[in-house]
Every structure is written in structure tokens, then in C-alpha cells.
C-alpha positions in Angstrom: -14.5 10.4 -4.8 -11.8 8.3 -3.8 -9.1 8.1 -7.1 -9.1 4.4 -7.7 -6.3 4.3 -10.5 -4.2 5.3 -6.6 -5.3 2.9 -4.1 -4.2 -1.0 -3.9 -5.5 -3.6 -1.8 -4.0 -4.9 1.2 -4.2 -7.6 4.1 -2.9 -8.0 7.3 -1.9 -11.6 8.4 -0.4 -12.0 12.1 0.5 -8.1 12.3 2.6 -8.2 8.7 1.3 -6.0 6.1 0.9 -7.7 2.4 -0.5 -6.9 -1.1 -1.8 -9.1 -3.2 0.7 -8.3 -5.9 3.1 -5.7 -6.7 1.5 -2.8 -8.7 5.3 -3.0 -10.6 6.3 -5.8 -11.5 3.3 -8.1 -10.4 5.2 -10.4 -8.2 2.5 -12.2 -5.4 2.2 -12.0 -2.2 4.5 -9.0 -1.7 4.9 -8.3 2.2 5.3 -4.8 2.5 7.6 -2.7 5.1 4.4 -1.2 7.2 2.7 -2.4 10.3 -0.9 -2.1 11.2 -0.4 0.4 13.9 1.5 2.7 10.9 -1.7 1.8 9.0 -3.7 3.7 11.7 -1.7 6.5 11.8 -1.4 6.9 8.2 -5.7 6.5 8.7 -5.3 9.6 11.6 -3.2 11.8 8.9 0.4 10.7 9.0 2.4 9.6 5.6 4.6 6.3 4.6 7.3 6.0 2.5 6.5 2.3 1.3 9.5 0.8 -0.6 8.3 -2.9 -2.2 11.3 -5.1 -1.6 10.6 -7.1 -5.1 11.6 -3.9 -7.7 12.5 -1.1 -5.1 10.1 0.7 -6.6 8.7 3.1 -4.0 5.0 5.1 -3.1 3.8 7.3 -0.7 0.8 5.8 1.3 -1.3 8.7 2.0 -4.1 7.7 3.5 -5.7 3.7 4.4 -9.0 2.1 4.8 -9.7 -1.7 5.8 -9.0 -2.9 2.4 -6.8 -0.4 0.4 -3.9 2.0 0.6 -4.1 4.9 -0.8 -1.0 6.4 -2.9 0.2 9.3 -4.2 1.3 7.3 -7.5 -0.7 6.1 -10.2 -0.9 2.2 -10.0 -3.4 1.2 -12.5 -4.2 2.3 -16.3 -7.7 3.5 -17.1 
């Protein structure tokens, strides 16, 4: 079972990588420092550094599907 408190949405628009919001500090539309061919090879094994240039604050994206990344931090309370 996939940990959901660790995974956040995502969308690509014209090969740039955004979230909806910042798991942080909630700031929209936060484009993020990852293109869709690192997506794949995050998909194929590999792991991201992902720094969100609103806070700095900073996640390991450990593995991708077509609508979320998967971290290695805890980004939602339950």
C-alpha cells in the first residue's frame, strides 16, 4: 500500500513540472525543479532531490506515477 500521508500531486504543462500547492507553506501553483523525462527515471528507480523555490524547503522524490510523487517526507497529517 502506497503511504499516502508521502505522495503529492502533480501536473505537467508544456514539459514543466508543477504541484498544485506547496505541501509547506501552501503557496499555488508551485513549478517545481524536475522535468518529465527525470519523472521517468525517478518511475525506472532513480531519486530527486526536489527543492520548492517558494520556502526552500526540500524532499526526496522516490518514486512517481501519472498523478503523484512519491516522497520520503511526510507531507500531510492523519
Amino acid at each position: 500500500m502506497i503511504p499516502f500521508d508521502r505522495a503529492w500531486p502533480y501536473d505537467i504543462q508544456m514539459k514543466d513540472v508543477y504541484v498544485p500547492s506547496c505541501p509547506f507553506c501552501g503557496q499555488d501553483n508551485v513549478l517545481l525543479s524536475l522535468t518529465p523525462l527525470e519523472i521517468r527515471e525517478v518511475r525506472e528507480g532513480s531519486k530527486r532531490l526536489v527543492i520548492f523555490p517558494c520556502c526552500r524547503n526540500k524532499v526526496t522524490v522516490i518514486d512517481a506515477d501519472q498523478d503523484y510523487l512519491l516522497t520520503n517526507t511526510r507531507l500531510r497529517k492523519g
